[in-house]
MARROMAR-81588 format. One record per residue (C-alpha): residue number from 1; residue in three letters; x, y, z negated. Coordinates in steps of 0.2 Angstrom, whole numbers, plus 5000, padded with zeros to 4 digits. Layout:
BEGIN
<pt num="NUM" residuo="ALA" px="X" py="Y" pz="Z"/>
...
//
This chain:
BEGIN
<pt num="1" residuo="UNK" px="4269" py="5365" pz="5435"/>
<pt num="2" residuo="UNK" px="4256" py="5376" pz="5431"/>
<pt num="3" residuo="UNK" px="4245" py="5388" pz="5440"/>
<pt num="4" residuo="UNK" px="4227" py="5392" pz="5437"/>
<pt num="5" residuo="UNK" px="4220" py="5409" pz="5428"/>
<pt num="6" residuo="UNK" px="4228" py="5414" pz="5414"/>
<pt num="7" residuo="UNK" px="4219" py="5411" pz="5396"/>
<pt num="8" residuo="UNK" px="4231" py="5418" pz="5384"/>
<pt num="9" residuo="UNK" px="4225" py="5434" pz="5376"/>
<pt num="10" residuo="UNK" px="4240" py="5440" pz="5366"/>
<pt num="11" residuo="UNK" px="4234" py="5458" pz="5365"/>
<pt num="12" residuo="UNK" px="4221" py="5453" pz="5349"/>
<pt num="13" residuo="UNK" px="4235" py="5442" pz="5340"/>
<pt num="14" residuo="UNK" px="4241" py="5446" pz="5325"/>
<pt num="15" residuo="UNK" px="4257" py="5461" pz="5325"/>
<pt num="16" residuo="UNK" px="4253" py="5464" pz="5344"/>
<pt num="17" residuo="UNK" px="4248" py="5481" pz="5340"/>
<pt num="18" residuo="UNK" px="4263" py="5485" pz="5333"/>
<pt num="19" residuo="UNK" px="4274" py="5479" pz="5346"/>
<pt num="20" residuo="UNK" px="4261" py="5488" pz="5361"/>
<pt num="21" residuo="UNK" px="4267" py="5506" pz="5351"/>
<pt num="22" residuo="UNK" px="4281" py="5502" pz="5351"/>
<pt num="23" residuo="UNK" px="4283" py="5499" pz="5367"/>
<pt num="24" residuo="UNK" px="4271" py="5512" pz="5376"/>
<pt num="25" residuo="UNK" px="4257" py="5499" pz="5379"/>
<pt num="26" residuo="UNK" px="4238" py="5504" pz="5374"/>
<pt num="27" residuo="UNK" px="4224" py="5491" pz="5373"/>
<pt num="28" residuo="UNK" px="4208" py="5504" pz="5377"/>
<pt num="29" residuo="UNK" px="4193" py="5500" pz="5384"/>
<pt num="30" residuo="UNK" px="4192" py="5517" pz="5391"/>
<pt num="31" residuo="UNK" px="4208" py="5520" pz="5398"/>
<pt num="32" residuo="UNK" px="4210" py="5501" pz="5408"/>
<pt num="33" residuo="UNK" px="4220" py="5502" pz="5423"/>
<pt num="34" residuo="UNK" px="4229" py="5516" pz="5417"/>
<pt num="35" residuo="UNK" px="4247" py="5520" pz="5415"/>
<pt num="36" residuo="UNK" px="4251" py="5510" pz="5399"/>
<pt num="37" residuo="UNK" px="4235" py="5499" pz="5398"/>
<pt num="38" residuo="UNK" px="4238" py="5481" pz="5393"/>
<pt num="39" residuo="UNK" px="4221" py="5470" pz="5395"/>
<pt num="40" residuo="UNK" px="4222" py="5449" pz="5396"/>
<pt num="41" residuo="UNK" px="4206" py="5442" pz="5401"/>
<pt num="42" residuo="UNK" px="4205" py="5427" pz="5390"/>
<pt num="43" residuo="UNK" px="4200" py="5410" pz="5390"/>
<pt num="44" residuo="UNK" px="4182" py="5414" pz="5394"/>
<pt num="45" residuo="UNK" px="4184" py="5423" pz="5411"/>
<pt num="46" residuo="UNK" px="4197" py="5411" pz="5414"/>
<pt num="47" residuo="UNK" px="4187" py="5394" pz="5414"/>
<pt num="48" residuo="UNK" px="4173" py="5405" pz="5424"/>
<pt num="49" residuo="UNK" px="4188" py="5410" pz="5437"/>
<pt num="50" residuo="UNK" px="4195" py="5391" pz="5441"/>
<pt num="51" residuo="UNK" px="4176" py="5383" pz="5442"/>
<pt num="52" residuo="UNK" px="4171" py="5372" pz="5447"/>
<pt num="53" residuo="UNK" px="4188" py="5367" pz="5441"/>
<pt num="54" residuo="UNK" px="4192" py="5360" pz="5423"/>
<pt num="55" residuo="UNK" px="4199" py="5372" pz="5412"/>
<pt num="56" residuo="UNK" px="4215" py="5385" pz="5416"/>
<pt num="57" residuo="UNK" px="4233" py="5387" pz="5416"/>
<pt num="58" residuo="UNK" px="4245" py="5377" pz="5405"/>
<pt num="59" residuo="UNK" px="4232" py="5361" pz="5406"/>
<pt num="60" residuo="UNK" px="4235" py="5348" pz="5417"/>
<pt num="61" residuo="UNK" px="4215" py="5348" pz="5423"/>
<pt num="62" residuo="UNK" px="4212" py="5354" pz="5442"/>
<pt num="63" residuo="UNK" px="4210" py="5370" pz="5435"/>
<pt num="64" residuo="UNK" px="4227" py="5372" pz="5427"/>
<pt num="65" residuo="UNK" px="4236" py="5365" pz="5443"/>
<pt num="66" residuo="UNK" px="4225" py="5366" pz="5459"/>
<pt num="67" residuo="UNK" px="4232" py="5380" pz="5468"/>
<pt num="68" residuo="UNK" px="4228" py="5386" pz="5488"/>
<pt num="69" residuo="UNK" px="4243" py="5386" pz="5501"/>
<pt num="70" residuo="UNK" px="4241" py="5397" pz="5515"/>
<pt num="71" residuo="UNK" px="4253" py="5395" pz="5528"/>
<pt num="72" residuo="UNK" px="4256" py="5405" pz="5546"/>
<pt num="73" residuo="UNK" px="4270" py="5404" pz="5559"/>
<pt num="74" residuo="UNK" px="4277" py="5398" pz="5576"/>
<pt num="75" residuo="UNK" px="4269" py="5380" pz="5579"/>
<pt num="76" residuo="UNK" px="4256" py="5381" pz="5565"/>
<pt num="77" residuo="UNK" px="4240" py="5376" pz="5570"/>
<pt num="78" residuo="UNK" px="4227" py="5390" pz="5568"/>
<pt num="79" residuo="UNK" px="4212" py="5390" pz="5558"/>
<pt num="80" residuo="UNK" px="4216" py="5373" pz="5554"/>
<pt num="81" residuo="UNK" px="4212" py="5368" pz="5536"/>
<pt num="82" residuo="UNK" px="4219" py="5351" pz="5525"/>
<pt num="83" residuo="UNK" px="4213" py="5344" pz="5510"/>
<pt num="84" residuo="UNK" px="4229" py="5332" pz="5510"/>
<pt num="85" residuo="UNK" px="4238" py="5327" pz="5494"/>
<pt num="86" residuo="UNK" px="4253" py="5339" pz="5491"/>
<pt num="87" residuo="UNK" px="4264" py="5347" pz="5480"/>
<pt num="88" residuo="UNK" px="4276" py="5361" pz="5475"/>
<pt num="89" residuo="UNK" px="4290" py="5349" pz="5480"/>
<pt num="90" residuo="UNK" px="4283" py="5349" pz="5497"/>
<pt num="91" residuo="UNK" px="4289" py="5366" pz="5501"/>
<pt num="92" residuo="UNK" px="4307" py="5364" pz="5502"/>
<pt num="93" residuo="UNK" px="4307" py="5350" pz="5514"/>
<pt num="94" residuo="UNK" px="4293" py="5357" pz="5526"/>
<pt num="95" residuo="UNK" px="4304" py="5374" pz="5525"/>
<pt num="96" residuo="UNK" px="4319" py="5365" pz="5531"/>
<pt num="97" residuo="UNK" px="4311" py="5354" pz="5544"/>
<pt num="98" residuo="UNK" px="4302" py="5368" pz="5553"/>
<pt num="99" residuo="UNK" px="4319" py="5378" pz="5553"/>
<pt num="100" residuo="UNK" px="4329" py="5363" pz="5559"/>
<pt num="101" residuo="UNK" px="4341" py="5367" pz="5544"/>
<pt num="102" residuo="UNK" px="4350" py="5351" pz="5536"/>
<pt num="103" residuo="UNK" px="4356" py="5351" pz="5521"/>
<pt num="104" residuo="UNK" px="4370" py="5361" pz="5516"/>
<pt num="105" residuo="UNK" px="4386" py="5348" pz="5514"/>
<pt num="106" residuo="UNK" px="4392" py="5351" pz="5496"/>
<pt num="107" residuo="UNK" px="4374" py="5342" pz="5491"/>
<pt num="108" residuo="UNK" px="4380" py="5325" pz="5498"/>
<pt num="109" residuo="UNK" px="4367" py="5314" pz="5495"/>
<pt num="110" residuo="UNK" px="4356" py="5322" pz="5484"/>
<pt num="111" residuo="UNK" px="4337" py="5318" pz="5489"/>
<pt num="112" residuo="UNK" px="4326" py="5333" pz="5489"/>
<pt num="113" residuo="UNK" px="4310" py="5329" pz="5480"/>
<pt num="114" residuo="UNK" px="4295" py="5330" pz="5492"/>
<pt num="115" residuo="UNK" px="4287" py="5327" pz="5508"/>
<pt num="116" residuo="UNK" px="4286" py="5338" pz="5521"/>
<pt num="117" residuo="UNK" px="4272" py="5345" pz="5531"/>
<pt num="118" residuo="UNK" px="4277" py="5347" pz="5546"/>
<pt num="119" residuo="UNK" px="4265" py="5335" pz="5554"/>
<pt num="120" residuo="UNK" px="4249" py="5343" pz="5544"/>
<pt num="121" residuo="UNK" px="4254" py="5361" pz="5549"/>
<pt num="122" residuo="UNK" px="4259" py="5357" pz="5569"/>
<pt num="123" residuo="UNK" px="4249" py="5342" pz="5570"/>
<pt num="124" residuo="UNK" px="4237" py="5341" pz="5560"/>
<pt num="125" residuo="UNK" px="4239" py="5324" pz="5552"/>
<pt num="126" residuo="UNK" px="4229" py="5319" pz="5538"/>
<pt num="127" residuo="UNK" px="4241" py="5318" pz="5525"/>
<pt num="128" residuo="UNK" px="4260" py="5315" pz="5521"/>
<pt num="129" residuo="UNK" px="4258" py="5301" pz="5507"/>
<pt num="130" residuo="UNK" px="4252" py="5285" pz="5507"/>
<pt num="131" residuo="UNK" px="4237" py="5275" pz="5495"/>
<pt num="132" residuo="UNK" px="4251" py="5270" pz="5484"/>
<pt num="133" residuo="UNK" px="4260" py="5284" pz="5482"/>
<pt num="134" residuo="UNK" px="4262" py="5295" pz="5465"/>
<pt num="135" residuo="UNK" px="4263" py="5313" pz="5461"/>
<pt num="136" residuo="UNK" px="4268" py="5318" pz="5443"/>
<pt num="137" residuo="UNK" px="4268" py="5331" pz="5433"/>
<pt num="138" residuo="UNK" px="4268" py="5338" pz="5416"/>
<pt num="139" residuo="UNK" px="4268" py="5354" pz="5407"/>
<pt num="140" residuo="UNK" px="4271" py="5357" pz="5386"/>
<pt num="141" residuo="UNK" px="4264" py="5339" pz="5385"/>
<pt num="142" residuo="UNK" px="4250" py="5341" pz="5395"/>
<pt num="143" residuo="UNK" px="4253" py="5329" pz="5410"/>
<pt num="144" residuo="UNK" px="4246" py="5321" pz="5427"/>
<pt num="145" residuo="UNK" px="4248" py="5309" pz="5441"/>
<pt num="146" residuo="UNK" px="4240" py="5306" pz="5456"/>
<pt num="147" residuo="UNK" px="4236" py="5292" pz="5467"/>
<pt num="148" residuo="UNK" px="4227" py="5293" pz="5483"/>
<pt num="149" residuo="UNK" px="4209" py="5299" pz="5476"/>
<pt num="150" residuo="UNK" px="4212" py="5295" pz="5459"/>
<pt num="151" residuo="UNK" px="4219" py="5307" pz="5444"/>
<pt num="152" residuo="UNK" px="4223" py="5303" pz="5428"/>
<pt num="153" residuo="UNK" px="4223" py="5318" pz="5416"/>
<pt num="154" residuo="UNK" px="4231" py="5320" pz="5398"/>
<pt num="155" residuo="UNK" px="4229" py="5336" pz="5390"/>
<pt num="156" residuo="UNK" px="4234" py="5342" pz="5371"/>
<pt num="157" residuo="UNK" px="4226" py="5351" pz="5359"/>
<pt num="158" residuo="UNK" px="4218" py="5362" pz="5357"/>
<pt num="159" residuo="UNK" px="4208" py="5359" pz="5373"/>
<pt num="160" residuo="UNK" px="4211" py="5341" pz="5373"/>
<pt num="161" residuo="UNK" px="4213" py="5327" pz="5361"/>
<pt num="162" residuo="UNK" px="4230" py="5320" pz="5368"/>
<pt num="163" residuo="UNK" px="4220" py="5305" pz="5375"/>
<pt num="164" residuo="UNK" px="4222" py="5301" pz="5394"/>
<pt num="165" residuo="UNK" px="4206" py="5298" pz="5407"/>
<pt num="166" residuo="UNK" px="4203" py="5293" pz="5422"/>
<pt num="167" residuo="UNK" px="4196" py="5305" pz="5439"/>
<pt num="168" residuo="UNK" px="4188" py="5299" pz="5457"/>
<pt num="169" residuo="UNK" px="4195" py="5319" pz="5463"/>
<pt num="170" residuo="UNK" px="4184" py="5314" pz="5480"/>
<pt num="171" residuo="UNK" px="4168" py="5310" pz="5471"/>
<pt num="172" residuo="UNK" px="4171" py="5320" pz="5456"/>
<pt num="173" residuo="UNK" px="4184" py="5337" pz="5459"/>
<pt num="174" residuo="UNK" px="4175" py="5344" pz="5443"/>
<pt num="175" residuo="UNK" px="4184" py="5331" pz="5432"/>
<pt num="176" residuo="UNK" px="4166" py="5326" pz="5424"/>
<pt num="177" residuo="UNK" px="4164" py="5307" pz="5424"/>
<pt num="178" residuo="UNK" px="4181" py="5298" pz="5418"/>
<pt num="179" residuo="UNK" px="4182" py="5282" pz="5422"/>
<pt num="180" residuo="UNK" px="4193" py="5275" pz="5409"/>
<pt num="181" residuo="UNK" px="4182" py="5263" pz="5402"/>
<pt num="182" residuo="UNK" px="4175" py="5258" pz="5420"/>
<pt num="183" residuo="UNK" px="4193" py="5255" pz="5428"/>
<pt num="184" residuo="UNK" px="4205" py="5249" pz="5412"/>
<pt num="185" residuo="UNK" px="4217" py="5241" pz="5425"/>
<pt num="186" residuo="UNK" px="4221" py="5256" pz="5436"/>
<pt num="187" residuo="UNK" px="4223" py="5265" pz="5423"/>
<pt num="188" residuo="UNK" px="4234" py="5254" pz="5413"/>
<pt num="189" residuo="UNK" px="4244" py="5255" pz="5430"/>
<pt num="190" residuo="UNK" px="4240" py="5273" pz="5432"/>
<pt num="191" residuo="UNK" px="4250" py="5277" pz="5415"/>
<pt num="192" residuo="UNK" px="4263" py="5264" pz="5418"/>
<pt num="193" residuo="UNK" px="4267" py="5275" pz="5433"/>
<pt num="194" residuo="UNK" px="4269" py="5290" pz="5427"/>
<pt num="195" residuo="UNK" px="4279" py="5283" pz="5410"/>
<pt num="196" residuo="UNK" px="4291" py="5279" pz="5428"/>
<pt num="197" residuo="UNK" px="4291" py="5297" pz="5431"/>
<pt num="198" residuo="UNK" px="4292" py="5303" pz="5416"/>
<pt num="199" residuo="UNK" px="4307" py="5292" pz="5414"/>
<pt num="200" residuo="UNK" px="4316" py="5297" pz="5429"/>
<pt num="201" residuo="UNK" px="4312" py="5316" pz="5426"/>
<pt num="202" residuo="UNK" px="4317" py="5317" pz="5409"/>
<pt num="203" residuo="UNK" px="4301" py="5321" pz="5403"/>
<pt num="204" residuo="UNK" px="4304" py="5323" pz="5382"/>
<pt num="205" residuo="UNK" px="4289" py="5317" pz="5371"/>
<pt num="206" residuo="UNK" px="4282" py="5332" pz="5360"/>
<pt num="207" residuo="UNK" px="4284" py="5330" pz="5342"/>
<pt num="208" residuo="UNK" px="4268" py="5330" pz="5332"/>
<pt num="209" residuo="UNK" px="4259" py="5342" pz="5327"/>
<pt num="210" residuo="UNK" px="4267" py="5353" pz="5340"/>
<pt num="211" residuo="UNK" px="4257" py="5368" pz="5348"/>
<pt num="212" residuo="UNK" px="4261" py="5378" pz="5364"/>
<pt num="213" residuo="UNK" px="4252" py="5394" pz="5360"/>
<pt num="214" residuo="UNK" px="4262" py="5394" pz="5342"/>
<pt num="215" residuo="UNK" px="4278" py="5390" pz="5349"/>
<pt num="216" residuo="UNK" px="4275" py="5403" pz="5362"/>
<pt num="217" residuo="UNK" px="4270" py="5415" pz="5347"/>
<pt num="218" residuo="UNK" px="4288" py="5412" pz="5341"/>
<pt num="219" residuo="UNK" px="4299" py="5413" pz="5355"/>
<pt num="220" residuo="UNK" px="4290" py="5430" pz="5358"/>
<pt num="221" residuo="UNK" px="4293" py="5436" pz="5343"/>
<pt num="222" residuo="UNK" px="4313" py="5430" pz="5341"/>
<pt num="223" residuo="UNK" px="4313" py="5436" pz="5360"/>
<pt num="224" residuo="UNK" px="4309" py="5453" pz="5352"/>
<pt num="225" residuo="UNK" px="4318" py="5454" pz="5338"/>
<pt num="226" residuo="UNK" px="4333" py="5450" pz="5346"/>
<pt num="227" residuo="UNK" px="4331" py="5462" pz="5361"/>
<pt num="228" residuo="UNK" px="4326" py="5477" pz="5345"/>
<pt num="229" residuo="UNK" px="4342" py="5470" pz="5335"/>
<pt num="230" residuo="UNK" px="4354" py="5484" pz="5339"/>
<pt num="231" residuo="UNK" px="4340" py="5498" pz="5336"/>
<pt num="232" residuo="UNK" px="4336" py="5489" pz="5319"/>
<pt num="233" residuo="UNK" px="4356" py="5487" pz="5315"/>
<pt num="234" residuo="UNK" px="4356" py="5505" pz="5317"/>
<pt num="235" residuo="UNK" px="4341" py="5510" pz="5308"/>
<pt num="236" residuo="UNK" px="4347" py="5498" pz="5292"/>
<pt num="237" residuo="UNK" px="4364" py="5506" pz="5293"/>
<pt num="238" residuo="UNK" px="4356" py="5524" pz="5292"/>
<pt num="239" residuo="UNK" px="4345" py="5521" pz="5281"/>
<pt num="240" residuo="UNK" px="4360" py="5512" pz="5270"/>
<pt num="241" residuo="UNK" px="4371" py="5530" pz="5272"/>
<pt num="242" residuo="UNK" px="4357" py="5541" pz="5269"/>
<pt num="243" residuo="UNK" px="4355" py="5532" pz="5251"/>
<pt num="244" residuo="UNK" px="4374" py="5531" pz="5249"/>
<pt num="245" residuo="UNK" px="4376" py="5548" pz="5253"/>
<pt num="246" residuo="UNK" px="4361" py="5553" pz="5241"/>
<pt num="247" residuo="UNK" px="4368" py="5541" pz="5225"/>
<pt num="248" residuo="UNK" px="4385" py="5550" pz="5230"/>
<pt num="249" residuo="UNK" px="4377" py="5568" pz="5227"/>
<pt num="250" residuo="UNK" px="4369" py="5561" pz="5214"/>
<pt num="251" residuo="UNK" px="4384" py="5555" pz="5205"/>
<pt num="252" residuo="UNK" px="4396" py="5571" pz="5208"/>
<pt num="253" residuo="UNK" px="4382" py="5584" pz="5200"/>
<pt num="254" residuo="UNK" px="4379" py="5572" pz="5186"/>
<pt num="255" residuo="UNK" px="4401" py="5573" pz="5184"/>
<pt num="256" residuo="UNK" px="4399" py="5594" pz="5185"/>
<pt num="257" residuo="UNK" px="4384" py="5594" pz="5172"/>
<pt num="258" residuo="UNK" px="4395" py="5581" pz="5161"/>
<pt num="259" residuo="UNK" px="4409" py="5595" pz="5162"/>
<pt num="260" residuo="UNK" px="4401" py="5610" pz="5160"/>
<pt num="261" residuo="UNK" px="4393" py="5601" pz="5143"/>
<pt num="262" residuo="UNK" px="4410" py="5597" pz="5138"/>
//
């Protein structure tokens, strides 16, 4: 999963002007806001937006995946605030426990990922998962897990160096000091368990040398080119007949001018 601010900036890439006439977008600092305008705040603002955070969306750093849940209802306890360890998965089950709704019978036994929070939100427990237990997650190769107050992080390039280190998240939420070298053991068992997850999930290894803002390049462009494909048929077609037509004009006066010599 990821959340975080968004870093991309594809309104300066190359062929991006083309494609924002084409479709009625305008990248001017004077007219931003506007009907039209398309603006991307870049990487910059970004890692100024998630700090104290580590880095932004797509990256598996607190800033690409630490996200607020504000949550309000009958039995909720007001004001209340919780720095519990949760995730995405949690929602479903809390949503189903709150509302008393089982699951529906044509799932059978399937097991719904997640913990609910039921007792955080009515009774304000201090969390839903044990010292032991793990949270993974992993986005285009850049992956996570989490163990009561400790984190281990791997991001790609070109942020990161595809190596992974080892976070305190209570002592350090900025992921500044990494512990690798300090505390080799956890993280061997650290990386064993989410190579588990990984395993369980499906997770595919990346090939090498493989880049998510390319690869996003590319299925942007093909995304494209297939939805213009009809317009371009058309034009190619056109522009075949106006030539035919012309050679064809072309051909029949040079026939009259050949008989009129004769």
């Amino acid at each position: 999963m990821c959340y975080g601010p968004e870093p991309s900036d594809p309104v300066h890439a190359q062929g991006m002007n083309i494609w924002m006439r084409l479709n009625g977008f305008h990248w001017n600092m004077n007219r931003l806001g506007e009907e039209g305008s398309l603006a991307f705040i870049g990487p910059e603002w970004a890692a100024s937006l998630s700090s104290p955070h580590s880095l932004y969306k797509f990256y598996a750093s607190e800033g690409g995946i630490k996200a607020p849940l504000i949550v309000s209802g009958p039995g909720v306890l007001p004001g209340a605030r919780s720095r519990a360890l949760t995730h995405v998965t949690d929602v479903a089950p809390t949503l189903l426990e709150l509302a008393q709704a089982p699951l529906h019978p044509e799932m059978g036994d399937v097991e719904i990922a997640g913990q609910s929070l039921a007792s955080i939100l009515r009774d304000g427990a201090p969390g839903v998962r044990g010292p032991d237990d793990v949270i993974g997650t992993e986005v285009s190769g850049n992956a996570a897990l989490f163990q009561g107050a400790h984190k281990i992080v791997r991001n790609m390039p070109p942020m990161g160096d595809g190596r992974w280190r080892l976070y305190n998240l209570e002592r350090d939420p900025g992921e500044t000091r990494d512990l690798a070298q300090a505390d080799p053991q956890r993280l061997s068992a650290m990386v064993a368990a989410y190579e588990a997850y990984a395993a369980d999930n499906g997770v595919l290894a990346l090939p090498p040398g493989y880049q998510v803002e390319r690869q996003v390049l590319h299925n942007g462009l093909a995304r494209q080119l297939w939805y213009n494909t009809p317009w371009l048929v058309l034009l190619t077609l056109s522009a075949l007949c106006t030539v035919a037509f012309a050679w064809a004009r072309r051909a029949r006066r040079a026939r009259k001018e050949t008989s009129a010599d004769a």
